[in-house]
C-alpha positions in Angstrom: -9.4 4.0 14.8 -12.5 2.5 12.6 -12.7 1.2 8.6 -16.0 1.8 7.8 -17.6 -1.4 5.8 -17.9 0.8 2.3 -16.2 -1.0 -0.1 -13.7 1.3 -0.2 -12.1 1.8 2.8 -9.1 -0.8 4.2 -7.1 0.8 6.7 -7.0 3.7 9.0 -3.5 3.9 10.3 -0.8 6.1 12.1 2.7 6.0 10.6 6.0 7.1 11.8 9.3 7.2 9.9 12.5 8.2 10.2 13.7 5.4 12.6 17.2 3.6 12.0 17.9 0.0 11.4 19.2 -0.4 14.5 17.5 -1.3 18.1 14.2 0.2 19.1 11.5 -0.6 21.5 7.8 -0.3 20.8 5.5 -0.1 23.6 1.6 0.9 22.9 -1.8 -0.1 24.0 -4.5 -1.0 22.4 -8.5 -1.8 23.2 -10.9 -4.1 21.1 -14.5 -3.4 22.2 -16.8 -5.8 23.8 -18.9 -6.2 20.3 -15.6 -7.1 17.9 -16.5 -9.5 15.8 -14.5 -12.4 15.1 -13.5 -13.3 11.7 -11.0 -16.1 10.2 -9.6 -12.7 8.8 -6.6 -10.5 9.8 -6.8 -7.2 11.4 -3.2 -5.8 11.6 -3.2 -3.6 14.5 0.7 -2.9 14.3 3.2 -3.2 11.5 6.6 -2.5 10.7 7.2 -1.9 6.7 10.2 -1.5 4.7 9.0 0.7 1.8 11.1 -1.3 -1.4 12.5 0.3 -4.3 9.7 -1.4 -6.9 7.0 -1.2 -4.0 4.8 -4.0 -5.5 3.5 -7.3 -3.6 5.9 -6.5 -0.5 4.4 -8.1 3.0 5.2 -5.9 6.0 8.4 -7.2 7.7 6.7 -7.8 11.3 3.0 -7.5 11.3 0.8 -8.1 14.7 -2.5 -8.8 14.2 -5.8 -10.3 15.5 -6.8 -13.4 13.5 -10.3 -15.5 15.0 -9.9 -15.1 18.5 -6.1 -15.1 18.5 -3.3 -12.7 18.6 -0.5 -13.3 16.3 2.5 -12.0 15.3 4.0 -12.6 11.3 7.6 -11.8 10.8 9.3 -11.7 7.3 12.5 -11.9 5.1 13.9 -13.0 2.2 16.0 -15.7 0.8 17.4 -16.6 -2.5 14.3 -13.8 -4.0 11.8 -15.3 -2.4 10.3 -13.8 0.8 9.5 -16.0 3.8 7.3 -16.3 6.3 7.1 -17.1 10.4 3.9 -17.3 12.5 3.9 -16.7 15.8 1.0 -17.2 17.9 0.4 -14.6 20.8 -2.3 -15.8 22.9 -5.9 -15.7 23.4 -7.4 -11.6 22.7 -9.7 -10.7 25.5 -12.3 -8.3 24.5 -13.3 -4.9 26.0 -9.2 -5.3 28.0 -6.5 -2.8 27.8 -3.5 -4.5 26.2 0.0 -2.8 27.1 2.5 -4.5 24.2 6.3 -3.9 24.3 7.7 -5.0 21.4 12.3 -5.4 21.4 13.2 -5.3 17.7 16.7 -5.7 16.6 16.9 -5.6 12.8 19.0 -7.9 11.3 21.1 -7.3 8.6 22.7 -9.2 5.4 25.9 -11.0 8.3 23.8 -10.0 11.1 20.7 -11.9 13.1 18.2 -10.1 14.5 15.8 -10.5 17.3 11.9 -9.9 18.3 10.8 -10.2 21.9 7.1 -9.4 22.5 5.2 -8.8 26.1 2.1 -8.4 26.7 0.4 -6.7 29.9 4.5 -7.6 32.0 4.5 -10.8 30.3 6.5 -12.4 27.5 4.2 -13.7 25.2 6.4 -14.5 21.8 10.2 -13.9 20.4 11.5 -14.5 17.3 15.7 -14.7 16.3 17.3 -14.7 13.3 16.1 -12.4 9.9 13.3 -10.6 10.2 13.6 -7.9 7.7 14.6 -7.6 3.6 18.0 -6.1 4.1 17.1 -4.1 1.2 15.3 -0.4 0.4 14.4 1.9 3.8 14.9 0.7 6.8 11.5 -0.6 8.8 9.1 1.9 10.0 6.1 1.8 12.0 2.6 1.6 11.2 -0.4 1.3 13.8 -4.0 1.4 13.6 -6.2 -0.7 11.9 -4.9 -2.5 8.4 -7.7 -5.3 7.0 -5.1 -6.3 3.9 -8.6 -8.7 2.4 -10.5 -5.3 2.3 -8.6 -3.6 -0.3 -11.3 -3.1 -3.6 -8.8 -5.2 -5.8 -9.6 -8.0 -3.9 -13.6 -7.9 -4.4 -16.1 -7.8 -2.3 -16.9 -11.5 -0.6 -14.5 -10.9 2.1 -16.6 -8.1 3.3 -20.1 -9.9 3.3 -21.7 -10.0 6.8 -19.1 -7.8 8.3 -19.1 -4.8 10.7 -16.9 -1.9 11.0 -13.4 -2.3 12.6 -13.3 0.0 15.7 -10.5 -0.1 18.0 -8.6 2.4 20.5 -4.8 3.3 20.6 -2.8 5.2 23.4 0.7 5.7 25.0 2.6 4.7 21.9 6.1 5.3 22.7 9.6 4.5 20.5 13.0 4.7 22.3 16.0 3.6 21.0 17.7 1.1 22.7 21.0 -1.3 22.7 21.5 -4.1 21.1 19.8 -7.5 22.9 18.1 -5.2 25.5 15.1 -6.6 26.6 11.4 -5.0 28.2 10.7 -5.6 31.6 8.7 -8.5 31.4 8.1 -11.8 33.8 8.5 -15.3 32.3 6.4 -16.7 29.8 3.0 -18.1 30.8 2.0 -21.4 30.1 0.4 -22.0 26.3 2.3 -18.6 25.5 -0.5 -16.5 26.5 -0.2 -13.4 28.7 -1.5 -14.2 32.5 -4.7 -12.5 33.4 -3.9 -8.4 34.8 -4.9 -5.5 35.9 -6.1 -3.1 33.4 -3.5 -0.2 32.8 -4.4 3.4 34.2 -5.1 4.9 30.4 -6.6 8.0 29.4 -10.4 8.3 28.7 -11.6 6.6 25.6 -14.9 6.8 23.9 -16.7 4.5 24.7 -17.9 2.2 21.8 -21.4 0.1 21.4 -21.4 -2.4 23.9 -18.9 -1.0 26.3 -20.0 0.6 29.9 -18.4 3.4 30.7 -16.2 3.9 33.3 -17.3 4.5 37.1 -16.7 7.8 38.3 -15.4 7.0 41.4 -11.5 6.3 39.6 -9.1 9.3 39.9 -8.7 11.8 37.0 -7.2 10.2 34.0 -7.4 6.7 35.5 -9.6 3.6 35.2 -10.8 1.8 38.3 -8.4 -0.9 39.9 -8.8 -4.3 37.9 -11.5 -2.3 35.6 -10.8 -2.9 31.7 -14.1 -1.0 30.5 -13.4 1.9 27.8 -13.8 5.3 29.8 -16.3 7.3 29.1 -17.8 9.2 25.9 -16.2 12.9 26.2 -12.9 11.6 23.5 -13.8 14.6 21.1 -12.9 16.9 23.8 -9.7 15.2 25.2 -6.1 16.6 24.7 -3.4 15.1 22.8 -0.2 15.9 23.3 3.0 14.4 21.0 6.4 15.3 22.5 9.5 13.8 20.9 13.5 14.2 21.8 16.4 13.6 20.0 17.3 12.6 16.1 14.8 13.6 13.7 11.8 11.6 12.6 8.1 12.3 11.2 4.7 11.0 11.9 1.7 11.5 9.9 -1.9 9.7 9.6 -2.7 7.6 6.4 -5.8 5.9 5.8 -8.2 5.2 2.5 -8.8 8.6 2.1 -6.8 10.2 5.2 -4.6 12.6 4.2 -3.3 14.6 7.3 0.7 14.7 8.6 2.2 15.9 11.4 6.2 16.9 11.6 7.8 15.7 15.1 11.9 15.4 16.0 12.8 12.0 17.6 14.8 9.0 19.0 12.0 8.4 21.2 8.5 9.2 20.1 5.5 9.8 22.5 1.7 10.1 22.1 0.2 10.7 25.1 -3.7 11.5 26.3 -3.8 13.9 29.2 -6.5 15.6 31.3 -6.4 18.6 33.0 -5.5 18.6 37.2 -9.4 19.3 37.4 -10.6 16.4 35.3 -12.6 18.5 32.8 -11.3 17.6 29.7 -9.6 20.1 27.6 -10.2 20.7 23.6 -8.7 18.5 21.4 -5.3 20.1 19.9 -2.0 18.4 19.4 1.4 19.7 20.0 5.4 19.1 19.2 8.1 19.6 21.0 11.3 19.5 19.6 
C-alpha cells in the first residue's frame, strides 16, 4: 500500500464488510520499510468503522496506528452525544520487521461491555474492556491499509510539508468468528507493554522498497530466512493472490483517493493469502474466490 505526497491523495485502503456485531478475531501482518519516516502524525494501518446514519465527523471505533516511533491503538464510543476517546500505547515499531497482530474484539452493546485484546508477534501488547463502539448505525467493519486522516485536502497543506510517501506491506489477513471472551494465543505481557523481540514470520515475497535488502536466496520457497525480517525480494507484480472465504456472506473491496476496484467474497472467516508455486517461480498476478 503507498499515498503518494500529491496533495490529493490520503488513504489507500482494503475494506471488508459484512461482519456481525458479535465476536471476531483479526489477525494480519504488516511491514514498515527501513526508510519510514517518523512523524508526530498518525498513520492508521488498521481500522474498524461503523458507517453512521448522518456520516459526518464520525472517528473510527478502534483505530491502530503508528504515531512518532510508537504503535498505538484508539478505541471509541459515545456517551450522553458525545463521543469518547481511549489511547492505548502498543510498544516501540521496529522498522524493516514483520509484525504478525491478532486483534479479539467483542463489540459491546447498549447493556453489554465489550472487550479488545491485542498481540503482537505471540505476545499481548494492549486490551481494552468496556464500550468500544457507538451502538448505533452498521455494525463495525474492517479497514486496512494505509489511512493519514491530516492528509485529507480539507485540511490544507502544512501537514504535508517535508514529507515522503507512505509505503507499507500487508499479508495473511484473516477474520474468523469466534465466541464470546475467546482470546489469541498469546504469552504474557512484556514488560513496558511492548512485544519481546521474535523471529520474523515465514511471509510471502514482498517487493522490496528503497532501503530494504532483499532476501537471501538460500530460505525455502515462500519463506524468509530464520530470524530474517528483510522484505523479500522485488518479483511482487508477478506473485499470486489468492482470497478464499467460507461460511455467511460478506464483501471486500479496495478504496483509496481515487481507487475504485471491488471484489465480491462469501464469509465468516476471510482469507488473503500470497502463494508461490511448488517450484518457486512466481506465478501471474490474478485473484480468486471461493465460495
Amino acid at each position: 500500500m503507498n499515498i503518494p505526497n500529491d496533495g490529493r491523495s490520503f488513504k489507500s485502503e482494503l475494506v471488508i464488510k459484512g461482519l456481525d456485531a458479535g465476536s471476531h478475531r483479526f489477525s494480519f501482518a504488516n511491514y514498515l520499510p527501513g526508510d519510514w519516516q517518523e512523524r508526530d502524525l498518525d498513520t492508521i494501518v488498521a481500522q474498524w468503522f461503523s458507517t453512521q446514519d448522518d456520516g459526518e465527523g464520525i472517528k473510527p471505533v478502534v483505530a491502530l496506528s503508528i504515531h512518532g516511533a510508537n504503535w498505538q491503538l484508539k478505541v471509541h464510543w459515545m456517551s450522553s452525544g458525545e463521543i469518547q476517546e481511549t489511547v492505548i500505547p502498543l510498544g516501540a515499531a521496529r522498522l524493516g520487521h514483520w509484525n504478525r497482530w491478532t486483534f479479539d474484539v467483542t463489540w459491546s452493546s447498549a447493556g453489554r461491555p465489550g472487550s479488545i485484546a491485542v498481540a503482537r508477534d505471540g505476545v499481548t501488547v494492549g486490551s481494552h474492556q468496556g464500550a468500544n463502539n457507538y451502538h448505533r448505525g452498521d455494525p463495525p467493519h474492517f479497514r486496512i491499509g494505509a489511512y493519514r486522516p491530516n492528509w485529507r485536502p480539507e485540511k490544507g497543506p502544512s501537514k504535508r510539508v517535508g514529507a515522503s510517501e507512505a509505503v507499507l506491506f500487508l499479508d495473511d489477513i484473516a477474520i474468523t468468528s469466534t465466541a464470546a471472551g475467546s482470546r489469541p494465543d498469546v504469552h504474557p505481557t512484556a514488560p513496558g507493554g511492548a512485544a519481546s523481540p521474535s523471529e520474523s514470520p515465514a511471509l510471502s515475497p514482498s517487493p522490496a522498497p528503497t532501503g530494504s535488502p532483499s532476501t537471501s536466496s538460500s530460505a525455502r520457497t515462500g519463506e524468509a530466512p530464520a530470524g530474517d525480517d528483510t522484505a523479500p525480494g522485488a518479483t511482487a507484480h508477478e506473485v499470486r493472490t489468492d482470497a478464499t472465504a467460507h461460511g455467511s456472506a460478506g464483501r471486500i473491496g479496495v478504496a483509496g483517493g481515487a481507487v475504485g476496484a471491488a471484489a465480491a467474497l462469501a464469509g465468516g472467516a476471510f482469507v488473503l493469502l500470497r502463494r508461490r508455486n511448488a517450484t518457486g517461480s512466481p506465478r501471474r498476478a490474478r485473484r480468486r474466490s471461493h465460495t
